[in-house]
C-alpha positions as CSV (number, residue, x, y, z in Angstrom):
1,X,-15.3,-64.4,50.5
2,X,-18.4,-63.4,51.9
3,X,-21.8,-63.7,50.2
4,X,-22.3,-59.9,50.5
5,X,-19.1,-59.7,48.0
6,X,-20.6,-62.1,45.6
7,X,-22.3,-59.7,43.2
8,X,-19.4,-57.8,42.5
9,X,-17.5,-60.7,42.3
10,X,-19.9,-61.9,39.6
11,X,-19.6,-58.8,37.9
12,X,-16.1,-58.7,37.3
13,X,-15.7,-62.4,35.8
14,X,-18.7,-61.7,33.7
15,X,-17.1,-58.4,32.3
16,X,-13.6,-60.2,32.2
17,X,-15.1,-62.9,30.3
18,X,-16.8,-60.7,27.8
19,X,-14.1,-58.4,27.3
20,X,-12.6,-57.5,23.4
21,X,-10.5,-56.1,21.5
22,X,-9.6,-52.6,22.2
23,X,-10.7,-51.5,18.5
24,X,-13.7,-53.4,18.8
25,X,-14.4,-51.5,22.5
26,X,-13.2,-48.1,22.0
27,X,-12.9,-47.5,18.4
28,X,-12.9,-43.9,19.0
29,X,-9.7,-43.7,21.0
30,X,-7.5,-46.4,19.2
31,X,-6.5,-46.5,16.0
32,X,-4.9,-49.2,14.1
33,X,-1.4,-48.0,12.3
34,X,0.3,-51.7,11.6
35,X,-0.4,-55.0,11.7
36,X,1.5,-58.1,10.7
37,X,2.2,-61.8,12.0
38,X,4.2,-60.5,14.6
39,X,3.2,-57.2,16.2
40,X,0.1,-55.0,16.2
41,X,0.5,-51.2,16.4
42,X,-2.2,-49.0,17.9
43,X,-2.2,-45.5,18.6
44,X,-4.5,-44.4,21.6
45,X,-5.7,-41.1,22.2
46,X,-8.5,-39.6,24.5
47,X,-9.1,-36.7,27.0
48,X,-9.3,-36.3,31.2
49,X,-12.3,-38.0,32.7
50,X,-13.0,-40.6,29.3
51,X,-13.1,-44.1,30.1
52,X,-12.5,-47.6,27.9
53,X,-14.9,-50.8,28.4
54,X,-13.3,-53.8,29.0
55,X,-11.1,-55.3,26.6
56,X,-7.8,-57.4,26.6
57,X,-4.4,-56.4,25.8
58,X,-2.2,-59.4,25.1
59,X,1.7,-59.0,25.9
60,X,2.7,-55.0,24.8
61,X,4.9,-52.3,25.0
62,X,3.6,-48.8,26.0
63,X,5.5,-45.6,24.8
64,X,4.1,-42.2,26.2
65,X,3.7,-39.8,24.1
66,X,3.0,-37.1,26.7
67,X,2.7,-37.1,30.2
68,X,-0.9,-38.3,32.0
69,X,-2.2,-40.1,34.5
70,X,-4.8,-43.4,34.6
71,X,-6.8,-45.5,36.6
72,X,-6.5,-49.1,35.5
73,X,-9.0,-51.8,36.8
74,X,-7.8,-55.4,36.7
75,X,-10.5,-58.2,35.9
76,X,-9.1,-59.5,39.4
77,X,-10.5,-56.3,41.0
78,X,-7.1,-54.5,42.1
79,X,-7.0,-50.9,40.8
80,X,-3.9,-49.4,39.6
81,X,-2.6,-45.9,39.4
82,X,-0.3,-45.4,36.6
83,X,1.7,-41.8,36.0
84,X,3.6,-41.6,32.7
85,X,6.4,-38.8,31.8
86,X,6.9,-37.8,27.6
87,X,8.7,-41.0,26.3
88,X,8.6,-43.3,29.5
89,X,8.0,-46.8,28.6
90,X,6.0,-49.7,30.5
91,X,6.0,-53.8,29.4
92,X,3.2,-56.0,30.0
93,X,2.4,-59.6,29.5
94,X,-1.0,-58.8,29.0
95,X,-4.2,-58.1,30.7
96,X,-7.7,-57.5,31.0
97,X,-8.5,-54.0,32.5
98,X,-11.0,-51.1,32.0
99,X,-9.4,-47.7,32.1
100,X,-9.9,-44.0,33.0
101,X,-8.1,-40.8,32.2
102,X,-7.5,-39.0,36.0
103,X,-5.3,-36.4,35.0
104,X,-5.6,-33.1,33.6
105,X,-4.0,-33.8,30.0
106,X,-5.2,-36.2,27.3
107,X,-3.8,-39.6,27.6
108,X,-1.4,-40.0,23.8
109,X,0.6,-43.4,23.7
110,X,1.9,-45.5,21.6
111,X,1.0,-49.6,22.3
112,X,2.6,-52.4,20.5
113,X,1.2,-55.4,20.6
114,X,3.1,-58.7,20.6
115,X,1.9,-61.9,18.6
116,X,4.4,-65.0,18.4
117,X,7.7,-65.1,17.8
118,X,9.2,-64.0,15.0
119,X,9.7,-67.2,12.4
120,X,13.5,-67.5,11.6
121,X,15.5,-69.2,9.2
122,X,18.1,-71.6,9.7
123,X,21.1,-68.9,9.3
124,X,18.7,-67.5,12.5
125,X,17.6,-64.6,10.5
């Protein structure tokens, strides 16, 4: 890497390393529904052009709740374009990102996250 790359480099370990929890971030766009020892449940919500700060997603489920479009930037520094049809679903192990609504409708999804393993018991329920 060249030292003329450095700064932005620096910039996004520094905001990967400081990044939080989405409610803690961007309160006014996602909204707690459940939470247990296994999962947590968040609805998120906002309108074209509105961006998030960064924060960290551990592993999750995604479920569209109507179509839009985002711009996703990774704490590595790649940028992703992500399209989403009514009821299309996405799994993640987890990441660090900041993200922007591109599209012309609001961005409405569903997003479970995923904690540990469920505990069993010996009959494995």
């Amino acid at each position: 890497m060249t030292p003329a790359r450095w700064p932005a480099m620096l910039a996004l370990v520094a905001a990967s390393a400081s990044a939080q929890d989405p409610i803690a971030t961007d309160g006014d766009k996602y909204r707690v529904l459940l939470e247990n020892e296994q999962v947590r449940v968040l609805a998120y919500e906002d309108q074209p052009g509105a961006r998030t700060q960064w924060h960290t997603h551990p592993g999750f489920v995604v479920v569209a709740l109507a179509p839009f479009e985002r711009r996703l930037t990774l704490d590595d520094g790649r940028r992703l374009t992500r399209r989403f049809d009514t009821g299309e679903v996405l799994f993640s192990k987890g990441e660090t990102h900041l993200g922007e609504n591109i599209g012309t409708t609001p961005t409405r999804v569903i997003m479970i996250e995923l904690k540990r393993a469920p505990v069993t018991t010996a009959s494995g329920r």
